[in-house]
C-alpha positions, 0 to 999 in steps of 0.5 A, spaced: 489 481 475 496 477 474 501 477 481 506 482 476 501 487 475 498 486 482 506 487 484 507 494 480 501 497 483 505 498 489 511 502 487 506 507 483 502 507 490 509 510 494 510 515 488 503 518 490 505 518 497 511 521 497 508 526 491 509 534 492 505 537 486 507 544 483 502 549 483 502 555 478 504 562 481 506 559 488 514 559 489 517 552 491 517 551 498 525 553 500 529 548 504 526 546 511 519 549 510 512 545 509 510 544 501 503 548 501 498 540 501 494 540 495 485 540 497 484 533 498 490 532 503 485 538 507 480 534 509 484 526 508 491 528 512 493 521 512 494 516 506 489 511 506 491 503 507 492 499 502 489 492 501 490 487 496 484 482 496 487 477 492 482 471 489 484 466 484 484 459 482 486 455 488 491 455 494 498 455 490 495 461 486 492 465 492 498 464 495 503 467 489 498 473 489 499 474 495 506 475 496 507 479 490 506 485 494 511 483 499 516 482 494 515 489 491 515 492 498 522 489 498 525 492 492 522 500 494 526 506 496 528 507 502 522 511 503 517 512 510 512 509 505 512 501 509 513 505 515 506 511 515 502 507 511 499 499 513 499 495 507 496 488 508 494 483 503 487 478 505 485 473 501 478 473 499 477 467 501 479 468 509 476 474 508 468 470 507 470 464 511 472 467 517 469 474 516 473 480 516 474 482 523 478 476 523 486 476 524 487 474 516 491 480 513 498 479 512 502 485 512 507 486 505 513 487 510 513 481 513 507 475 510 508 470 515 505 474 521 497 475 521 494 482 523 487 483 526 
């Protein structure tokens, strides 16, 4: 998939994060009180990690698909999204030559450090 559609990704993931479902015959939660979790979130309490694995013609075009997260990861709302949830984009190739348990992945906040 193309960098802007990688990028557009990213939103939609923090919508989902931030995302309180209304349930029929339940009243909304007043101020200051917790929403009822939907089932899912029972047994999965925290949001998964995020990973962008992107491949591609060479360096240039890895390179490119990697920071197209970052950028994205710029322009959200303040939210606590970037905060609660790693985000972190591995090139496949890093990820086969060095393997996975190497300090490949760069997080979106900041591509220019490397992570374990």
């Amino acid at each position: 998939m193309g960098p802007e559609r990688l990028a557009a990704k990213l939103p939609a993931y923090e919508r989902l994060h931030r995302y309180v479902p209304t349930i029929r015959g339940r009243r909304r939660p007043s101020i200051g009180q917790k929403p009822e979790p939907e089932d899912w979130r029972r047994h999965y309490p925290l949001f998964p990690r995020l990973l962008f694995v992107p491949d591609g013609t060479g360096p240039a075009d890895i390179e490119n698909r990697v920071t197209a997260p970052c950028s994205a990861a710029r322009q959200l709302a303040p939210s606590r999204f970037l905060q609660d949830v790693p985000i972190v984009a591995a090139p496949l190739a890093d990820l086969l030559h060095h393997s996975p348990s190497a300090t490949v992945r760069r997080p979106v906040h900041d591509p220019d450090q490397r992570v374990p």
